[in-house]
Every structure is written in structure tokens, then in C-alpha cells.
N, C-alpha and C positions, 0 to 999 in steps of 0.2 A: 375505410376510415384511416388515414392521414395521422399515425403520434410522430410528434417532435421527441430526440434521444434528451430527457431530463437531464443534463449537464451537472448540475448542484452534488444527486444522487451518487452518479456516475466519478465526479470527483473522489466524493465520500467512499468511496468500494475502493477507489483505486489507494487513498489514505492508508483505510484497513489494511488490502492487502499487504500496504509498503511496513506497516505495523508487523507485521505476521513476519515478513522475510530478514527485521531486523535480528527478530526472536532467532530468528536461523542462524544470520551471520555474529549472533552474540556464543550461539552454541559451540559453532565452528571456531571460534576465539578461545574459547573452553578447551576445546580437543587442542586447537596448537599450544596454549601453555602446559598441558598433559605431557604432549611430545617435548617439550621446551622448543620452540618454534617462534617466529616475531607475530608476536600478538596484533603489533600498530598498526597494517593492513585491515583489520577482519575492524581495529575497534573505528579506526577513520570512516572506512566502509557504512560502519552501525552507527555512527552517528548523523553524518548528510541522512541516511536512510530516513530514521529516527524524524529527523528534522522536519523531510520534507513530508513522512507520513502523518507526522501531526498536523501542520499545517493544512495537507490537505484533507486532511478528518474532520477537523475542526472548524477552518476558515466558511467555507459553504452552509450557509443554513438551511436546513433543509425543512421544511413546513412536513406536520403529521400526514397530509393528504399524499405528498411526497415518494414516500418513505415506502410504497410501493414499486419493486420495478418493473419493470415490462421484458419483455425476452428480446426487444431489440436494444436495451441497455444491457441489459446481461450479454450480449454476443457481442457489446462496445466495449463492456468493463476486460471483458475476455482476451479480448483482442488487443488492448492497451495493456493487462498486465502483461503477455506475452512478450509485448517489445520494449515493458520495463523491465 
């Protein structure tokens, strides 16, 4: 049996993820104003991040039937956050 990679889904993980590494490069923004270091890197950085992890969280609707993945989307989601 033949699944197609739900795209919607697959978007949506990849959002999250971009959510999650904001969270990181907002930290890492934290440790360089400790050092006294140029913060404007890390916040430029967390914002595009920010931007575009919303959008793609949000933008995609995903239906409740959806919202299950498959393990060939998980080895897609995978695979694209590695080369975000």
C-alpha cells in the first residue's frame, strides 16, 4: 500500500522545530550579553527564525484525521530539519 508524504503535517513539525531553535538562539543571545558580546547576531538570527516558524505552524491546516504521522513523514520531517 502506496502513502503519499502528508505535506500540511510535515510543514507543521518542521514550524515547531524552527520554534524550538529560536528558543536556543534567544539563550545563546543571553550567554553573549553575560560575556558582554554583540547580542544583534543571535537576536536578527531569532527573529527570521521566529518568523518563519510561525508561519509555518500555523499557515497549514491541518484536519484532526491529519494529525497522525507515518514514519515515512517522520524520516521527511527528519531529514529537512537536518538541512534547516
Amino acid at each position: 500500500m502506496s502513502h503519499s508524504l502528508n505535506l500540511r503535517l510535515i510543514i507543521r513539525v518542521i514550524g515547531r522545530i524552527s520554534i524550538i531553535v529560536t528558543v536556543a538562539l534567544l539563550i545563546t543571545a543571553i550567554i553573549a550579553l553575560i560575556f558582554s558580546e554583540s547580542v544583534r547576531p543571535f537576536l536578527y538570527s531569532s527573529f527570521i527564525t521566529i518568523a518563519i516558524g510561525i508561519v509555518l505552524n500555523y499557515f497549514p491546516k491541518v484536519q484532526a484525521n491529519e494529525e497522525i504521522i507515518q514514519r515515512k513523514d517522520a524520516f521527511f520531517s527528519v531529514t529537512v530539519s537536518w538541512f534547516y
